[in-house]
PALO-743369 format. One record per residue (C-alpha): residue in three letters; chain; x, y, z. Coordinates in pm, 1 decimal, always signed. Last residue first. Layout:
! PALO-743369
  aa ch       c1       c2       c3
 ALA  A        X        Y        Z
...
END
This chain:
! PALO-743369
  aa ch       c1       c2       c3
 UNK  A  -3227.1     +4.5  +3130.1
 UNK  A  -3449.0   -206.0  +3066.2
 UNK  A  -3589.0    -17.8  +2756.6
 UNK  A  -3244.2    +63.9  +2627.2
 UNK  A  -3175.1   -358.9  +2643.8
 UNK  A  -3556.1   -394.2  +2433.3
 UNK  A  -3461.1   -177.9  +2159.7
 UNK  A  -3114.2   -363.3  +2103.8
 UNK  A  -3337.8   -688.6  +2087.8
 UNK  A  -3591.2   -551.7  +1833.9
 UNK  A  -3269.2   -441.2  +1657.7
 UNK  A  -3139.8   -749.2  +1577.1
 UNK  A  -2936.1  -1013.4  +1751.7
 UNK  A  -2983.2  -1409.4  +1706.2
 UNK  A  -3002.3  -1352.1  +1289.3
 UNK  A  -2648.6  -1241.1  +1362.7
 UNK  A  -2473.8  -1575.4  +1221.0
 UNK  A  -2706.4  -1701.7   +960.9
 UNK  A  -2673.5  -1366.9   +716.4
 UNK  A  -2590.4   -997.2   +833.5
 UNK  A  -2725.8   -847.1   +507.5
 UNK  A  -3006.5  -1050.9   +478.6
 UNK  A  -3059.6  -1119.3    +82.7
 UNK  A  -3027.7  -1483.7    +62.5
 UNK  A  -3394.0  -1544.1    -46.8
 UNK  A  -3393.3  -1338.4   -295.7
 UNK  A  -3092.3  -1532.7   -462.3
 UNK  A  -3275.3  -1643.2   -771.8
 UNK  A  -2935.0  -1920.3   -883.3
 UNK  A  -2852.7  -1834.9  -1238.3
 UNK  A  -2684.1  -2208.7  -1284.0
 UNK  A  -2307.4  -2160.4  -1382.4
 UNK  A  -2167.9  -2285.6  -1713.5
 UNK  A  -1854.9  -2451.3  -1711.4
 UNK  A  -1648.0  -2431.9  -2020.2
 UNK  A  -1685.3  -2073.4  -2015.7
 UNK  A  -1382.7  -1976.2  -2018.0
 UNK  A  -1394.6  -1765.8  -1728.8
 UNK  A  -1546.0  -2132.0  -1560.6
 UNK  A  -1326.3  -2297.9  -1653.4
 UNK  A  -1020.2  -2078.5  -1542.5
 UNK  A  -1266.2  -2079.0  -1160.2
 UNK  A  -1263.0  -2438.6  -1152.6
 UNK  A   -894.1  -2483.8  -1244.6
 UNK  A   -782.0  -2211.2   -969.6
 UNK  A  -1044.5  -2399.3   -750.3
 UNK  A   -837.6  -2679.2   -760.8
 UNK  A   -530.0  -2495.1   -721.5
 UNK  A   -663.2  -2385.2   -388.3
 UNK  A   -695.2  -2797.2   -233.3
 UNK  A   -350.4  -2710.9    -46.0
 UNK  A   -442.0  -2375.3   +118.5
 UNK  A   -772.6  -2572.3   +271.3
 UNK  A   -615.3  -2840.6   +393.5
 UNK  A   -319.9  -2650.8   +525.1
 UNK  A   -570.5  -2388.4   +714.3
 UNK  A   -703.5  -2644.3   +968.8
 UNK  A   -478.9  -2785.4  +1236.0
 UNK  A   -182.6  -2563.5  +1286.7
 UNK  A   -290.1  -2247.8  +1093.4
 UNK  A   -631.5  -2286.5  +1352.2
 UNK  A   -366.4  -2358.3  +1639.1
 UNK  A   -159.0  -2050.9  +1584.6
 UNK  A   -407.8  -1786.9  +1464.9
 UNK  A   -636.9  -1899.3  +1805.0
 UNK  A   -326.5  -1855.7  +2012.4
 UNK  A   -268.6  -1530.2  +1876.5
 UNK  A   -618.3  -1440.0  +1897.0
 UNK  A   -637.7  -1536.5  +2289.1
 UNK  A   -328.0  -1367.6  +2364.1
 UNK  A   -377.3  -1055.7  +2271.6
 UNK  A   -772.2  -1028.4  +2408.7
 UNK  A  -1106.9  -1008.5  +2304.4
 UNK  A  -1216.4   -730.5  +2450.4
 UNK  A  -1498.4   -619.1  +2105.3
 UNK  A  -1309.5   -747.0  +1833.7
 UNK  A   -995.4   -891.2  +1646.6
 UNK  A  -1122.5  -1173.2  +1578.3
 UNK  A  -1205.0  -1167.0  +1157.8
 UNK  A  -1110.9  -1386.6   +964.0
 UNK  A  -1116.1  -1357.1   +566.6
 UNK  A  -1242.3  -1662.4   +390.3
 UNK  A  -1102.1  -1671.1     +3.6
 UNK  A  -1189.2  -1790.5   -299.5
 UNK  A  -1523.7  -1889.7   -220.3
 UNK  A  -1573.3  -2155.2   -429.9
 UNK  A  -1908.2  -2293.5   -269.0
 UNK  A  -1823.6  -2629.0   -188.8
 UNK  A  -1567.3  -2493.4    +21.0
 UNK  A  -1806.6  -2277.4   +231.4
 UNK  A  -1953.4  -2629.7   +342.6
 UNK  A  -1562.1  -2775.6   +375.5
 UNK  A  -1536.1  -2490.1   +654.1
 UNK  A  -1775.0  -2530.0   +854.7
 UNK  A  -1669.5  -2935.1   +932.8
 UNK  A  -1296.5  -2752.8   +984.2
 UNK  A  -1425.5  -2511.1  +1224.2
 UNK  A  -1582.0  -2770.7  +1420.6
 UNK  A  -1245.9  -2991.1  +1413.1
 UNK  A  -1039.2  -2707.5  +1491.0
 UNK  A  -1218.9  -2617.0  +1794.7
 UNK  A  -1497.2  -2359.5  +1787.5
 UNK  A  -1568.5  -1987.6  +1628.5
 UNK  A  -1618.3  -2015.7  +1222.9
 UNK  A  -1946.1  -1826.5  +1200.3
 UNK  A  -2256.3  -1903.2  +1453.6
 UNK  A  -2265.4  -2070.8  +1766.5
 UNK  A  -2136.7  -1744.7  +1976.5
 UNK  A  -2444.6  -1562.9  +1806.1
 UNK  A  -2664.8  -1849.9  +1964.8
 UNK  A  -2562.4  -1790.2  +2311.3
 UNK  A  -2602.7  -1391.8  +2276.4
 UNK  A  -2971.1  -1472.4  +2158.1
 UNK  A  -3003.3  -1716.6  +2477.2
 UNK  A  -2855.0  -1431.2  +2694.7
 UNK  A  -3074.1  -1182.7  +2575.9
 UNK  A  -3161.3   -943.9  +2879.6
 UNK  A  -2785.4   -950.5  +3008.6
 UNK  A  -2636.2   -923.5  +2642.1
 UNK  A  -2816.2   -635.9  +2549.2
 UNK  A  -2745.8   -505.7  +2859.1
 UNK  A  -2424.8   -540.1  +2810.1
 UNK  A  -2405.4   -439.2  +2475.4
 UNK  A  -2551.2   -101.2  +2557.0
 UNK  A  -2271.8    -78.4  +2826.3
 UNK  A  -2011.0   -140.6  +2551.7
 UNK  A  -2158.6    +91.2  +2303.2
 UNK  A  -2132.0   +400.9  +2568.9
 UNK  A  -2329.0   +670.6  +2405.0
 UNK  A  -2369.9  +1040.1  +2322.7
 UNK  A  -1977.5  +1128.1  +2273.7
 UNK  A  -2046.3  +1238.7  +1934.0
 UNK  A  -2390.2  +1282.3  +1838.5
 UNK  A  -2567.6   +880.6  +1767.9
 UNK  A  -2455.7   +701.8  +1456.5
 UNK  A  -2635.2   +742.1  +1141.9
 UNK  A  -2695.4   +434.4   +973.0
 UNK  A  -2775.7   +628.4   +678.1
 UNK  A  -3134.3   +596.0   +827.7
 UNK  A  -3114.9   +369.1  +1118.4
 UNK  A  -3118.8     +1.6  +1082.7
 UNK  A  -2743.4    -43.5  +1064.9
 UNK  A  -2681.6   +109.4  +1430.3
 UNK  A  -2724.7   -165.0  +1638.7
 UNK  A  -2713.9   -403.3  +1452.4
 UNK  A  -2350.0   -350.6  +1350.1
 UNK  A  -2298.0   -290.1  +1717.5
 UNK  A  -2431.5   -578.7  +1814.2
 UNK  A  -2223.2   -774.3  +1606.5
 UNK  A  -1909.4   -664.4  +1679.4
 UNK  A  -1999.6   -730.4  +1999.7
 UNK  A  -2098.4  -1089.6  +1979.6
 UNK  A  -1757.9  -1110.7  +1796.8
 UNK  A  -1604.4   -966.2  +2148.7
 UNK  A  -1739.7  -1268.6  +2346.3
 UNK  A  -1486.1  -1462.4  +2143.1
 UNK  A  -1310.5  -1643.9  +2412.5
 UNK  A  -1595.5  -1802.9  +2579.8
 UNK  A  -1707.6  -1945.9  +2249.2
 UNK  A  -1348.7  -2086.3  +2163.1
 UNK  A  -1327.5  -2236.3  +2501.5
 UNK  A  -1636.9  -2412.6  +2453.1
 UNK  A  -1586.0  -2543.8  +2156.6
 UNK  A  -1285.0  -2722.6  +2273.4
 UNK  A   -898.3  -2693.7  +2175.0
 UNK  A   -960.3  -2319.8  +2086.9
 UNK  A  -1040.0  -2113.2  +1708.0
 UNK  A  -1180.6  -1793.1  +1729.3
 UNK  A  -1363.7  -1626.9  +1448.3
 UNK  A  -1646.3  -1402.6  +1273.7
 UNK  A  -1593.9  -1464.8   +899.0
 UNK  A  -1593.4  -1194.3   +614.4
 UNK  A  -1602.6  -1314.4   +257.8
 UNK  A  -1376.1  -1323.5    -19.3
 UNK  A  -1484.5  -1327.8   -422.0
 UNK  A  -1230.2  -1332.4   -687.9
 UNK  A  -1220.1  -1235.8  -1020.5
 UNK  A   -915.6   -957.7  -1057.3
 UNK  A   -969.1   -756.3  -1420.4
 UNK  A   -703.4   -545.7  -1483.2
 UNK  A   -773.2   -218.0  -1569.4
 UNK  A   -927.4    -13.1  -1804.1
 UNK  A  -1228.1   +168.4  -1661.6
 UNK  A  -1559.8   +146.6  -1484.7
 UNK  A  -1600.5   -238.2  -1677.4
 UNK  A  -1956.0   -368.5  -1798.9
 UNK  A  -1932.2   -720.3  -1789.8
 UNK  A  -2250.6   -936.6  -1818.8
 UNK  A  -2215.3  -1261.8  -1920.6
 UNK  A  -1838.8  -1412.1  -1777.8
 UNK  A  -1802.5  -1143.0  -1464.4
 UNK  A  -2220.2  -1160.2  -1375.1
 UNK  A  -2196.9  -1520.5  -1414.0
 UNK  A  -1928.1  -1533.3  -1149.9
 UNK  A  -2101.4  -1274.8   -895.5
 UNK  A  -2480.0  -1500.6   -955.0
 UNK  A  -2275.1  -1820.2   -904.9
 UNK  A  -2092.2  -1703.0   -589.9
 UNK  A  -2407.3  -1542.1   -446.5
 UNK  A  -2564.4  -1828.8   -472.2
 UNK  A  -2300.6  -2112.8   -302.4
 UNK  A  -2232.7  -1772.9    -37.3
 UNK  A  -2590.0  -1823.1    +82.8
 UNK  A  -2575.6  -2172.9   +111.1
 UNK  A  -2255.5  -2115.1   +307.1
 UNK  A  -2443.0  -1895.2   +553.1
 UNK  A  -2344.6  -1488.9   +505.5
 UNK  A  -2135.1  -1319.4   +723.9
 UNK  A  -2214.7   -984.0   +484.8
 UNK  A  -1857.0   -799.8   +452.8
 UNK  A  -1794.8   -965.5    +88.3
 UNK  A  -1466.3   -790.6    -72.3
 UNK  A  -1544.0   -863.1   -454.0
 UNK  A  -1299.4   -841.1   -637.4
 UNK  A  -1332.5   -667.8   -998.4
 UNK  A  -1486.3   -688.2  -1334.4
 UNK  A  -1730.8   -435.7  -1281.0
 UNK  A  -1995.9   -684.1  -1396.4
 UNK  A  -1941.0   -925.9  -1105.1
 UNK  A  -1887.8   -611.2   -848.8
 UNK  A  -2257.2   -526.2   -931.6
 UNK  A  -2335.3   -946.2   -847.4
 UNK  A  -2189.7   -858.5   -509.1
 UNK  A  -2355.2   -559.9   -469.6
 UNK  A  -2667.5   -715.1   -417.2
 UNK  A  -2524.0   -834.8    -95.0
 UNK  A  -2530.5   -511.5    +50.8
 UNK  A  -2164.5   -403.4   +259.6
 UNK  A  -1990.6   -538.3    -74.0
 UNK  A  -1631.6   -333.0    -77.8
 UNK  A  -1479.2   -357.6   -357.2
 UNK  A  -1193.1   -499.2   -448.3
 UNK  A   -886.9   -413.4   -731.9
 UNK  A   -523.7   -612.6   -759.5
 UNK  A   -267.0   -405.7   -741.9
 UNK  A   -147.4   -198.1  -1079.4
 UNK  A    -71.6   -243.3  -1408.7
 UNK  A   +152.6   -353.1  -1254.9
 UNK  A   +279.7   -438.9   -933.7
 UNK  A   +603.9   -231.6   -844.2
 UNK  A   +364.2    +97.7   -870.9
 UNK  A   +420.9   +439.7   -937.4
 UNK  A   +537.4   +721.3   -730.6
 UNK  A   +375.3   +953.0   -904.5
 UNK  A   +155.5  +1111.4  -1051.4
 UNK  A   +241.6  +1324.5  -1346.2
 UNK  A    -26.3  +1594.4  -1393.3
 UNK  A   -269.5  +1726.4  -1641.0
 UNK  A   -539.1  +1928.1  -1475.0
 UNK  A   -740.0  +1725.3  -1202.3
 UNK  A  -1126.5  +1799.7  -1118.2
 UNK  A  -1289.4  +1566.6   -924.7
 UNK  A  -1729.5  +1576.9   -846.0
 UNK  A  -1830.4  +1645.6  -1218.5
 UNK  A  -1564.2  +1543.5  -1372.4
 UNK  A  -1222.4  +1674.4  -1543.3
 UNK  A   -927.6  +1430.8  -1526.6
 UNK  A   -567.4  +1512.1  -1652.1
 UNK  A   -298.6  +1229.0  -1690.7
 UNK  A    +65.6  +1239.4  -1710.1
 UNK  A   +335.8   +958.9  -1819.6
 UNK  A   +340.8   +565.5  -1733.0
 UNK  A    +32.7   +417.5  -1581.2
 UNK  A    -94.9   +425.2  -1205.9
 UNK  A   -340.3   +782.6  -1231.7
 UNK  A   -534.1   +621.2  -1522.7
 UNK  A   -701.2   +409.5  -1280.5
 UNK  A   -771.1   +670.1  -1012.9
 UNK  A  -1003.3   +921.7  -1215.4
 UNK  A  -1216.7   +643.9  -1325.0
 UNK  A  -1249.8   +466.8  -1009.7
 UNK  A  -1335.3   +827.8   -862.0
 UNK  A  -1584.5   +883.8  -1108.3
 UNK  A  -1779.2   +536.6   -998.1
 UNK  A  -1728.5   +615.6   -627.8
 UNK  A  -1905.3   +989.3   -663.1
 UNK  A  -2199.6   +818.4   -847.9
 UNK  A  -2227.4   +549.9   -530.5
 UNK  A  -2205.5   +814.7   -273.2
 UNK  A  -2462.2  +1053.1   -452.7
 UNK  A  -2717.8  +1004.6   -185.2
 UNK  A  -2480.7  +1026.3   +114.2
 UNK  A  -2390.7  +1350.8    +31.9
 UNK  A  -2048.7  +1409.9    +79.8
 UNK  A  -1884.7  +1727.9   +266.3
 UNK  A  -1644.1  +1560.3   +464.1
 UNK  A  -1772.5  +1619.1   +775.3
 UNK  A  -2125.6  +1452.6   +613.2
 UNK  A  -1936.9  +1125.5   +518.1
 UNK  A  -1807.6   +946.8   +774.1
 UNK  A  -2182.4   +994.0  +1014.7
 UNK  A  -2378.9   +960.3   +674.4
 UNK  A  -2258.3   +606.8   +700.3
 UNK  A  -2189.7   +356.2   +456.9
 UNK  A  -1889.2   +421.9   +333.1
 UNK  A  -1819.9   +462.3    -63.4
 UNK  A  -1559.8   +177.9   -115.0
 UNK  A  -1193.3    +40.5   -299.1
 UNK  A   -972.3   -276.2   -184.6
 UNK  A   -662.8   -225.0   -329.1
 UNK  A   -424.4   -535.6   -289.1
 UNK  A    -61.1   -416.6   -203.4
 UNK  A   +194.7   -680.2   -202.6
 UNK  A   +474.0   -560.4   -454.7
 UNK  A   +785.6   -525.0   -250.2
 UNK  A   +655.7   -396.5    +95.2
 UNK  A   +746.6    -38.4    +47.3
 UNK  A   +718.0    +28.0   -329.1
 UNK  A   +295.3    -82.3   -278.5
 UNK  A   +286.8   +104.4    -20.0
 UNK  A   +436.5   +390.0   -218.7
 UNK  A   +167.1   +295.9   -532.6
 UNK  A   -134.7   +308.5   -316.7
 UNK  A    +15.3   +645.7    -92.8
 UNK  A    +32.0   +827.5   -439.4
 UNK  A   -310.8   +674.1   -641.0
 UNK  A   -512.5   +742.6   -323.2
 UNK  A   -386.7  +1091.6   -291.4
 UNK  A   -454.7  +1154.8   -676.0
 UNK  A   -827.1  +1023.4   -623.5
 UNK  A   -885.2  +1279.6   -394.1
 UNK  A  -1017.9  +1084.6    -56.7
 UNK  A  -1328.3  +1077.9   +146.8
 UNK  A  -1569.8   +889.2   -117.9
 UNK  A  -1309.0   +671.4   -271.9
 UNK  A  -1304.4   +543.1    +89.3
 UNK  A   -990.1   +256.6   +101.8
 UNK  A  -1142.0    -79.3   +173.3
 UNK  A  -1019.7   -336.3   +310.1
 UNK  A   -719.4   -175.2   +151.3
 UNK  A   -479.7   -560.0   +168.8
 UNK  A   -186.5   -640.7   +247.1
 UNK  A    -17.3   -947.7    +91.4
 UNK  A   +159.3  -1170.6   +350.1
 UNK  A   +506.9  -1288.0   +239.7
 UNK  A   +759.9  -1036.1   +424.4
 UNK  A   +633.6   -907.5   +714.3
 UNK  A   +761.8   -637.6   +929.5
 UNK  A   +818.6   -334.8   +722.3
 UNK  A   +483.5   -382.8   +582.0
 UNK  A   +274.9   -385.4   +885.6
 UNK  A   +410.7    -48.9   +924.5
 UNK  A   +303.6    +63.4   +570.0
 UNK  A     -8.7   -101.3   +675.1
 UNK  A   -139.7    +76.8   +923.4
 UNK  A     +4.7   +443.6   +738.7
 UNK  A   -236.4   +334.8   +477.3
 UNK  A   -496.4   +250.8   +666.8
 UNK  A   -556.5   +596.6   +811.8
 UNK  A   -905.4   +648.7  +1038.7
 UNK  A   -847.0   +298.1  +1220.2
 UNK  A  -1041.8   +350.8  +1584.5
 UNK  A  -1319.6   +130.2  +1455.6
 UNK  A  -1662.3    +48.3  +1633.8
 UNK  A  -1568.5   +227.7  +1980.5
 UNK  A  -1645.5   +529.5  +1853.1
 UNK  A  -1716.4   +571.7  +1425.3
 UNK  A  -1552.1   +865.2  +1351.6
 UNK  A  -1385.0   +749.3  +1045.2
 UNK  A  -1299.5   +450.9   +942.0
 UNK  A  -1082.4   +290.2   +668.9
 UNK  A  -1038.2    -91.4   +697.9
 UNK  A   -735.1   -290.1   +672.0
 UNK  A   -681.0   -627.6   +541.2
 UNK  A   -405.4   -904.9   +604.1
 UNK  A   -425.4  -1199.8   +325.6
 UNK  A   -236.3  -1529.4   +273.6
 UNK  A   -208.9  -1657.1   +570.7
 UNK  A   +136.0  -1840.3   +640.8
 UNK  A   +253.3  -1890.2  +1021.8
 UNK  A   +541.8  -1643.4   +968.8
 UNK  A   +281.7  -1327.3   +821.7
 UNK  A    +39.9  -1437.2  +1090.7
 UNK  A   +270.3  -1351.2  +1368.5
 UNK  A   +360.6  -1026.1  +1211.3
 UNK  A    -20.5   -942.3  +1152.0
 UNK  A    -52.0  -1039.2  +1523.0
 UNK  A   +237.3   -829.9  +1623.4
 UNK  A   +113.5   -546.7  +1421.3
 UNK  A   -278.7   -631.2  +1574.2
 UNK  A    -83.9   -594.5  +1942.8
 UNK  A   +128.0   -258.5  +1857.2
 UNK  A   -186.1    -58.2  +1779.3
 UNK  A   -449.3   -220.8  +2051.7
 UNK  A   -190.3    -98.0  +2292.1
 UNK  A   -105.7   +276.2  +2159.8
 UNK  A   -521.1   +245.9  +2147.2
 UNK  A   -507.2   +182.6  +2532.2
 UNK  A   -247.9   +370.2  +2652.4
 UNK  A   -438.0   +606.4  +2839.6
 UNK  A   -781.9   +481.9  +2926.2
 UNK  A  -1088.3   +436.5  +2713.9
 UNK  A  -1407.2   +279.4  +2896.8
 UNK  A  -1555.5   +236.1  +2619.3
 UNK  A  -1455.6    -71.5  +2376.8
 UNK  A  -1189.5    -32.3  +2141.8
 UNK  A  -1225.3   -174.6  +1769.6
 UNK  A   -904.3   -163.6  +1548.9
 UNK  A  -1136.4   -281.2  +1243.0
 UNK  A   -921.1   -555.2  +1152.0
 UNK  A   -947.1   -853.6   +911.9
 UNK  A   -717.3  -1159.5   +864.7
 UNK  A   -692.7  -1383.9   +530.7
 UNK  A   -711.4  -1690.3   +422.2
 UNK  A   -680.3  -1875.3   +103.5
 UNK  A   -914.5  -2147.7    -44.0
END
């Protein structure tokens, strides 16, 4: 499998000056870092609004830094909001990041999930998924030679060059986001990556694989003409040490992640509170204070422990043929140092394994397109929690019951 590296650009309350100048120039130098120690992937998320959570409103301009100092790592939308942006502006700063870091853009497309990104920008959160599907269309026609016009119900374009275009062509490779697991199999008929953001078990990801891969080979129903890109990755919380217990202390800030995915997911369009209404780090806290044997299981879960305990999760998600495991510690306070460390020793001691047994899953996966392998249609009902194995520990029964203390 191949790995990549996942940031939010989260930044706890209390906010001081310097800080997000700080958390800016540290995930660079980590990306750089990573770039010379050989992961495969570095993805960006678009945000907007969302305190604390993600402070990374403009991925583009992220990554065209990030670009200038790497030179193998591909870099990846993780997503970019087809919901927020004119499809013209995504196919202009898509292709001149693309120009910029010598072909290594990987477009990861999405709708949001949150009526608190969406309603400033004049989006209903109920026609999300229709806008996303026009966009697609308007954007794909956007990266080929000569003019192209587009005239839709939510984008109107008269005929136009756009340009820059791309190094990569057709184009960069095409995600999308999969916040719902259902999605994943949606993503199968689109014909396109499928950018998993669930932390699901691995005997979750074994069904979701097979129900994503038979979708692709049985029931493909492309938005557009493009290149198909079949591939699934999936979100990991992480933080590799030389004991388990050093890893666990270090990643207190995946417990945070966490909790604030919780804490907000169950409310209608997970709506986040009015601006400026709550500290998210104090309501952890006492989340964390009234549920410390919750907190202690959370730290259990995901790929957080010495190399050989990663390594023992890892070869479950391998029999799974998940393309890729995307790792994510850049959260909550954990610090610099600790993730550097942790991307040192895990690319150290674990990730040449795994990078060297890919091209066997290149040969599965060609069979299976082929369809000299046939896939079993797994039911996957009963892998349909969105937050999987590894946050079963913190719901929002438990964030109810730190405001009640309080």
């Amino acid at each position: 499998m191949k790995f990549g590296i996942f940031y939010e650009l989260q930044l706890p309350r209390p906010w001081n000056d310097g800080d997000e100048h700080r958390l800016y120039q540290n995930a660079l130098e980590q990306i750089e870092l990573a770039d010379r120690l050989g992961y495969d992937h570095a993805w960006q998320v678009e945000h907007h609004f969302l305190e604390e959570y993600s402070h990374s409103p403009s991925p583009e301009t992220f990554l065209a830094a990030a670009s200038q100092r790497t030179k193998r790592i591909r870099l990846g939308h993780g997503i970019y909001q087809l919901t927020t942006n004119h499809p013209a502006r995504i196919a202009e700063r898509t292709a001149s990041l693309d120009l910029l870091s010598n072909g290594r853009v990987e477009l990861g497309m999405g709708e949001s999930a949150s009526i608190t990104e969406l309603e400033p920008f004049g989006v209903d959160m109920e026609k999300k998924r229709e806008i996303f599907e026009e966009a697609v269309r308007a954007v794909i026609p956007m990266f080929k030679d000569g003019p192209t016009e587009h005239h839709g119900k939510y984008f109107d374009m008269p005929l136009r060059t756009v340009i820059p275009k791309p190094l990569q062509k057709p184009h960069p490779p095409l995600w999308v986001a999969c916040s719902q697991l259902e999605t994943l199999a949606k993503v199968g008929e689109w014909g396109m990556g499928a950018l998993g953001f669930q932390f699901v078990s691995a005997d979750a990801a074994h069904a979701w694989v097979h129900a994503y891969y038979n979708a692709f080979v049985k029931r493909q129903n492309k938005l557009a003409d493009y290149r198909t890109n079949p591939n699934i990755a999936l979100v990991s919380f992480f933080m590799c040490a030389p004991t388990d217990e050093e890893a666990r202390a270090r990643a207190d800030g995946d417990t945070f992640f966490q909790f604030a995915l919780r804490f907000y997911g169950q409310s209608p369009g997970r709506r986040r509170p009015p601006a400026g209404t709550v500290n998210m780090w104090d309501e952890y806290h006492k989340w964390k204070a009234a549920n410390p044997e919750a907190h202690a299981a959370a730290l259990r879960g995901g790929l957080i422990g010495s190399p050989d305990t990663i390594r023992r999760k890892l070869r479950r998600f391998q029999t799974s043929n998940i393309d890729q495991v995307v790792l994510l510690n850049q959260a909550g306070r954990n610090t610099h140092e600790d993730i550097c460390e942790s991307l040192e020793l895990f690319a150290k001691e674990v990730m040449p394994e795994f990078q060297a047994a890919h091209p066997g899953l290149l040969d599965w996966k060609q069979r299976v397109l082929n369809r000299e392998i046939a896939l079993e249609e797994i039911d996957t009902s009963a892998f349909t929690e969105r937050y999987g194995g590894t946050m079963k520990a913190i719901g929002p029964k438990e964030a109810a019951k730190a405001q009640a203390a309080d």
